[in-house]
C-alpha positions as CSV (number, residue, x, y, z in Angstrom):
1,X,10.3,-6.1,4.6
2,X,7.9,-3.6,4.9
3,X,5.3,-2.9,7.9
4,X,2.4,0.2,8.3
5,X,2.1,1.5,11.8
6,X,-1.3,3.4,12.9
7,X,-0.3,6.4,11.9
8,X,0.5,5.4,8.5
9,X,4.2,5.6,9.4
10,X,5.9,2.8,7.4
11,X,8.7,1.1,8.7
12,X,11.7,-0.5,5.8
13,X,13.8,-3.2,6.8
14,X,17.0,-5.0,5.1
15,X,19.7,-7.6,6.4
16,X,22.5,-7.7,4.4
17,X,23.3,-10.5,2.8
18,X,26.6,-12.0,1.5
19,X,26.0,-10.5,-2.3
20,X,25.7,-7.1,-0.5
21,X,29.3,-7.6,1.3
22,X,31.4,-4.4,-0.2
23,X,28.6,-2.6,-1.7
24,X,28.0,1.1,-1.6
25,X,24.9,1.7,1.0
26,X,22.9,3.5,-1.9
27,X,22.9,0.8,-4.0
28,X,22.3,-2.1,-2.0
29,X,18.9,0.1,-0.6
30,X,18.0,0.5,-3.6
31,X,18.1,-2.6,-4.5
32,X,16.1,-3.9,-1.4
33,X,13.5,-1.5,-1.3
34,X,12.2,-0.9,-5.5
35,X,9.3,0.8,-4.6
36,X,11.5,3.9,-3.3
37,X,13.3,6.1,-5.4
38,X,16.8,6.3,-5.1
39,X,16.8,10.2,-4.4
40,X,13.7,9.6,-1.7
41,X,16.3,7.2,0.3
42,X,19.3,9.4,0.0
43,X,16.3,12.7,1.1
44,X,15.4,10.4,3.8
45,X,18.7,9.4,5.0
46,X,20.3,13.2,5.1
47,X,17.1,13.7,7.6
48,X,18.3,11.0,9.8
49,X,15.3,8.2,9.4
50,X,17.9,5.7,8.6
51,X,19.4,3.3,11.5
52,X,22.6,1.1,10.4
53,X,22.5,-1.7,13.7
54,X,21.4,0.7,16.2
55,X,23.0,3.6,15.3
56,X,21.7,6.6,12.5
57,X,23.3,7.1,9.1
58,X,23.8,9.9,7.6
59,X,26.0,8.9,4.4
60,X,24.7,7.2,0.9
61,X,28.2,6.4,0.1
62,X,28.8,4.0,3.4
63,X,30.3,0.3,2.6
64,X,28.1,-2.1,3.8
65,X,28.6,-5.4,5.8
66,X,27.3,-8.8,5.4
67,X,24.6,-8.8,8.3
68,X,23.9,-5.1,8.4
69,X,20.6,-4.6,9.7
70,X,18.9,-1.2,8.4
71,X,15.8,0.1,9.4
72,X,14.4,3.4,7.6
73,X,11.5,4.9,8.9
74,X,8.9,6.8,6.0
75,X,6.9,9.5,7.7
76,X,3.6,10.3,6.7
77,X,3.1,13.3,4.0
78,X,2.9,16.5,5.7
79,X,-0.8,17.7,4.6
80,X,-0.6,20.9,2.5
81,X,-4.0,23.3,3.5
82,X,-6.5,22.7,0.8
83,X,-7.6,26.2,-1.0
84,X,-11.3,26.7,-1.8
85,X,-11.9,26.5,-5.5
86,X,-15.3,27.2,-7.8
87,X,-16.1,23.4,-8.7
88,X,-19.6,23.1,-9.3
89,X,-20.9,20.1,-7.1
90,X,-24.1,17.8,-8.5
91,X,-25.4,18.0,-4.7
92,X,-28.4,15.1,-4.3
93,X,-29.5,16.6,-0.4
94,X,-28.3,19.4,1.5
95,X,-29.4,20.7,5.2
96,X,-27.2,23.1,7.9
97,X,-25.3,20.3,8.9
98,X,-24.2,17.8,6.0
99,X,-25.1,17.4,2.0
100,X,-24.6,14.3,-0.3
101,X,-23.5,15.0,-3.3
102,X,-22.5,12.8,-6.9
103,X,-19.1,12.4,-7.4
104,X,-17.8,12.3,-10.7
105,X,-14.9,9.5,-11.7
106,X,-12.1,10.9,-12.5
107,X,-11.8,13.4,-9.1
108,X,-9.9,12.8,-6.1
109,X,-11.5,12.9,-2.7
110,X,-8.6,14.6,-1.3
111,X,-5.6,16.6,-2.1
112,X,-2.0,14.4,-1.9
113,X,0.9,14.4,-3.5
114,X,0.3,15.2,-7.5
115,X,-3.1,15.7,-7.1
116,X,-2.9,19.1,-4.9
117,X,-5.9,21.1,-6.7
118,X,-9.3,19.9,-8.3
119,X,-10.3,17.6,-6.1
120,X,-13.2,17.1,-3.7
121,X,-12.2,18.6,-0.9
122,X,-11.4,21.8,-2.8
123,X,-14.5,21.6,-4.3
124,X,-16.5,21.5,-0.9
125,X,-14.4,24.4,1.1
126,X,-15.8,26.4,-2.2
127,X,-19.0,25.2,-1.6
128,X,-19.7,25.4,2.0
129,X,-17.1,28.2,2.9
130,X,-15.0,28.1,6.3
131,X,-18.1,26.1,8.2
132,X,-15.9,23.1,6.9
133,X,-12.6,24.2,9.1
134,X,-11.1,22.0,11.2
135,X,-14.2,19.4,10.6
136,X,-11.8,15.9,10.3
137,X,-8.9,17.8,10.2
138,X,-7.0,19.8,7.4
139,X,-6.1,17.2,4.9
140,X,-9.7,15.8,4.7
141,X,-12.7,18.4,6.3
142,X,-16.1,16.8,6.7
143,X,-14.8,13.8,5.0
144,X,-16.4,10.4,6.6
145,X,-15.8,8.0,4.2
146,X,-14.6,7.6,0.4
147,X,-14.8,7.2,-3.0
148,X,-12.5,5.9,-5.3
149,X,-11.0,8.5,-7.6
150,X,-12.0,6.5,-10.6
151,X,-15.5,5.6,-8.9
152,X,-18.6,7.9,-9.3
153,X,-21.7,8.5,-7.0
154,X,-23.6,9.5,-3.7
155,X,-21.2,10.6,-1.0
156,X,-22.3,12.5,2.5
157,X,-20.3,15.2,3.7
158,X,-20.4,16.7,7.2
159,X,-20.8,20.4,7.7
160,X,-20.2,20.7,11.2
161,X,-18.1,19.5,14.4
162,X,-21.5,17.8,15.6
163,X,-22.3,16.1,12.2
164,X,-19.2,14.8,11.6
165,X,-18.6,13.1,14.8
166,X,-22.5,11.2,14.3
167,X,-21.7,10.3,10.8
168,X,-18.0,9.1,11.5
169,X,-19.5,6.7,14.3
170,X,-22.4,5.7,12.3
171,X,-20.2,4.6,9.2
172,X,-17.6,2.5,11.7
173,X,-19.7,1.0,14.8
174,X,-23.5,0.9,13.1
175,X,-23.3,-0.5,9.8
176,X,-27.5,-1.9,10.1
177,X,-28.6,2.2,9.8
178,X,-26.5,2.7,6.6
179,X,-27.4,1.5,3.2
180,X,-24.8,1.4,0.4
181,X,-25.5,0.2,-2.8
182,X,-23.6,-0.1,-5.8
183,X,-24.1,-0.6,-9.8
184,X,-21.0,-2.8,-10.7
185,X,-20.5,-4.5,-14.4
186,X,-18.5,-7.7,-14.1
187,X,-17.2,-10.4,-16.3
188,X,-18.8,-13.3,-16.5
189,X,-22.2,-14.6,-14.3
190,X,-21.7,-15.3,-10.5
191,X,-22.7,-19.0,-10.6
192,X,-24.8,-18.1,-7.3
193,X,-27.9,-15.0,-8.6
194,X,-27.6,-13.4,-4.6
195,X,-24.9,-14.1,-2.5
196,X,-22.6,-13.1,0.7
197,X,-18.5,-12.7,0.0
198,X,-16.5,-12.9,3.2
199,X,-12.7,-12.6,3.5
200,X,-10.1,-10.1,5.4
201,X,-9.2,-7.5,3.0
202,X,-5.3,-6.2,3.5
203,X,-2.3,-4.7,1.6
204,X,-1.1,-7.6,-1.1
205,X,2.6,-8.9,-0.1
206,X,3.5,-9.6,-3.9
207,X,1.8,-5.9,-4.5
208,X,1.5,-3.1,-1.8
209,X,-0.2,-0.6,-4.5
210,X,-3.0,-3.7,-3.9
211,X,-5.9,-4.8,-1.5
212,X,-5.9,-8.6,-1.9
213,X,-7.8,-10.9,0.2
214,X,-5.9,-12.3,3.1
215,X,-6.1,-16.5,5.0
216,X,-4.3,-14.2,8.0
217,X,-4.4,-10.5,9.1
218,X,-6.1,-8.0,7.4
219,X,-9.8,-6.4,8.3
220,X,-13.2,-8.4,8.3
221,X,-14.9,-7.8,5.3
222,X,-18.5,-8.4,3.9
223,X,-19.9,-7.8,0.5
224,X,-23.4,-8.9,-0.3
225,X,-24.3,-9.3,-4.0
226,X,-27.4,-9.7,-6.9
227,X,-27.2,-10.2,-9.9
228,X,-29.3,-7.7,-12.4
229,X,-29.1,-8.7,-15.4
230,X,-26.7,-10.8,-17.6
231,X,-26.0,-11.6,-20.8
232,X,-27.6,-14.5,-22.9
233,X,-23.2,-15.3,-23.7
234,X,-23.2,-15.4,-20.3
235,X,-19.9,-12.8,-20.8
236,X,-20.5,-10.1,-18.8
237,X,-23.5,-9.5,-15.8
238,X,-25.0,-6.4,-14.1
239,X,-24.7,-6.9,-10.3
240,X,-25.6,-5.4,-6.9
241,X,-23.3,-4.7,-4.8
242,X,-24.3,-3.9,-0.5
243,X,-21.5,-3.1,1.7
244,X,-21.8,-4.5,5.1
245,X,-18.0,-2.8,5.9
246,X,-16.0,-0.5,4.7
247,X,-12.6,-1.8,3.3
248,X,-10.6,0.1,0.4
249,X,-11.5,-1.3,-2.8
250,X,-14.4,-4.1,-1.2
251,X,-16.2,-4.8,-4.3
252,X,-13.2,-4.6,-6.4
253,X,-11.4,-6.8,-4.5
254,X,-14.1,-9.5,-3.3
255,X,-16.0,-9.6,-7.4
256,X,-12.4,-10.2,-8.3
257,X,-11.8,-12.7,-5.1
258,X,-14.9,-15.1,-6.9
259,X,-13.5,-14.6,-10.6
260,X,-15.7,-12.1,-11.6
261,X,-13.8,-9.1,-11.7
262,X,-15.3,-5.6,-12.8
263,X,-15.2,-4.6,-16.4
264,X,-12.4,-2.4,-17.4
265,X,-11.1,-2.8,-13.9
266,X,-7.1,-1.5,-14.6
267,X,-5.6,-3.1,-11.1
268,X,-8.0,-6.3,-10.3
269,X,-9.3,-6.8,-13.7
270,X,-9.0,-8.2,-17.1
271,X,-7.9,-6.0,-20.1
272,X,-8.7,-8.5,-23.2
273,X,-12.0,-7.6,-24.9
274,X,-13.5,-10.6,-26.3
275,X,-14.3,-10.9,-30.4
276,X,-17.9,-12.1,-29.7
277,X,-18.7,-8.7,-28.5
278,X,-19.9,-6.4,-32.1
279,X,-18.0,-3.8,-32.6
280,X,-19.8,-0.8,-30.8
281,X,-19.3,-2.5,-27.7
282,X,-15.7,-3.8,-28.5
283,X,-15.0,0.1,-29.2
284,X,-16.6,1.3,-26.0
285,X,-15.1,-1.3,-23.9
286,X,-11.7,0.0,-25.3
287,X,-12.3,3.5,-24.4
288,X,-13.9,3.2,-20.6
289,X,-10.4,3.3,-18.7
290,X,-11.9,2.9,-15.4
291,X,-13.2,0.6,-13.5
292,X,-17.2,-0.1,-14.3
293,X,-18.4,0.9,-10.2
294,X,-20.9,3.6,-9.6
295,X,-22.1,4.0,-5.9
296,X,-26.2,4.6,-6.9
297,X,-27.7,4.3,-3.3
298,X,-26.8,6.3,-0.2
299,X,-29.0,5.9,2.6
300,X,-28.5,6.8,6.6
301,X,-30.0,8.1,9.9
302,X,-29.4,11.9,10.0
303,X,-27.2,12.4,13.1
304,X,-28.7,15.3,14.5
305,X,-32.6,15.2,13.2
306,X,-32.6,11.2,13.6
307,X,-34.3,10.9,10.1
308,X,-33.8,8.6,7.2
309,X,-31.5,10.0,4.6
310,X,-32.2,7.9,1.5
311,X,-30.6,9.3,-1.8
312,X,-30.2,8.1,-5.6
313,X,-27.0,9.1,-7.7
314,X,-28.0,9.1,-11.3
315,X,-25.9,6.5,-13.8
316,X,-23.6,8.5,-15.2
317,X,-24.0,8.9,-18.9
318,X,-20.8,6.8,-20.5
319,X,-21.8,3.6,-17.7
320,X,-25.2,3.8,-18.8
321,X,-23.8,3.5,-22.7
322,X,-21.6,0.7,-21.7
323,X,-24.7,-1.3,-19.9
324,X,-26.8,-0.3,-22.8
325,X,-24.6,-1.8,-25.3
326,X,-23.7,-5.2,-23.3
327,X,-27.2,-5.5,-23.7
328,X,-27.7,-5.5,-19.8
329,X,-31.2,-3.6,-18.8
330,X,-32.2,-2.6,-15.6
């Protein structure tokens, strides 16, 4: 059993059952919690995070007792302090106090484990210098929202104490004064052209590397869709995607959700690459290992001048040959 407290704590939990009766404590952890490595556990334990009915273990090689209870508690990752570095940023608007720039795929917002350099937020301390200090605090300065690392396109980026706090409030509590627009390829045609896609988006419990959508629990979620363009196969479609909310992986999840997942889509989609499509396209399709989601409109009330913000992230070049060769036009 697994649970996620606020601050991103998460909480492990194992009774243990009459084939576990004997067993060293190591492997019968192990073999209860998969997604851990047996080394993290045994790191974990030694630090005193795991409780054996009450009481803290420290030893891997404890015998273990039908109806154990254990309970090991995973603390959030330290944040290491992100170091400036010379990443050249496509910056769509700049002023004193925030700049939207084009993310690339491929670049992590934020450094964490195995992806401590390159990303982002290195990229913007070398941009804007130590104005970003302290701004949302040290793991994620003058960060207010996200992009997925494998998603490219407009993102804002607060500069200062003053902008952060009016963008971070405007992107939670005032969704109407935001507009947030995506270019998405999907399989298939949405039986409806424009539509509304409702559903609590949480953790999968068959999956937590995945967002699913949830009958219970979760967080509200809207998505409001148009189809483009699709093809006369009716195969694949160009659509429109409007966030009304904010939820990791929205559009991946909720296209999915409906049976129109995105093309090339490695967690929520489908791999096979149909025959029907010639052989340019087949070869493309092939190649494009990400999923087809490019975030083209950014628009927002400034939070200190009160004026509309409305940008426009260019397609990037390899989406733009994909969409050209589904023979999907804007």
């Amino acid at each position: 059993m697994t649970e996620e407290t606020d601050n991103q704590t998460e909480i492990l939990s194992h009774t243990a059952t009459a084939a576990d009766e004997g067993a060293r404590l190591d492997k019968v952890l192990a073999g209860a919690w998969p997604d851990q490595s047996r080394s993290r556990i045994k790191s974990l334990i030694e630090d005193g995070h795991l409780v054996q009915n009450d009481q803290t273990v420290l030893k891997m090689s404890a015998k273990v007792k039908q109806g154990d209870r254990f309970v090991l508690t995973i603390p959030p990752a330290e944040p290491a302090t992100p170091e400036p570095e010379d990443i050249k940023l496509d910056v769509l608007y700049e002023d004193d106090d925030l700049l939207v720039i084009n993310k690339p795929a491929g670049m992590v917002v934020h450094p964490a484990a195995g992806n401590e350099s390159g990303t982002l937020v290195n990229a913007l301390l070398g941009h804007c210098g130590d104005s970003l200090s302290g701004i949302g605090g040290v793991k994620r300065p003058g960060i207010v929202h996200r992009l997925d690392k494998d998603t490219s396109g407009a993102m804002v980026v607060a500069k200062n104490d003053v902008a952060h706090r009016g963008l971070s409030t405007l992107f939670s509590e005032d969704k109407e004064n935001i507009d947030r627009a995506y270019i998405a390829l999907v399989w298939g045609v949405p039986r409806q052209a424009e539509g509304e896609i409702e559903g609590n988006i949480g953790r999968s419990p068959r999956n937590r590397k995945k967002m699913t959508v949830l009958k219970s629990g979760g967080k509200y979620a809207l998505t409001r869709y148009k189809v483009l363009a699709k093809r006369d196969d009716s195969l694949a479609s160009l659509v429109e995607c409007r966030l009304a909310t904010g939820r990791t992986h929205q559009i991946r999840v909720h296209m999915s959700h409906i049976g129109h997942s995105l093309v090339c889509d490695p967690v929520y989609g489908r791999n096979k690459v149909s025959q029907k499509f010639n052989f340019e396209t087949q070869q493309l399709l092939n190649t494009f290992n990400k999923q087809a989601l490019h975030a083209r409109t950014l628009g927002f009330l400034h939070p200190t001048t009160g004026q509309y913000i409305s940008t426009q992230a260019p397609i990037p070049d390899d989406l733009a040959d994909l969409i050209r060769s589904l023979e999907l036009y804007l």
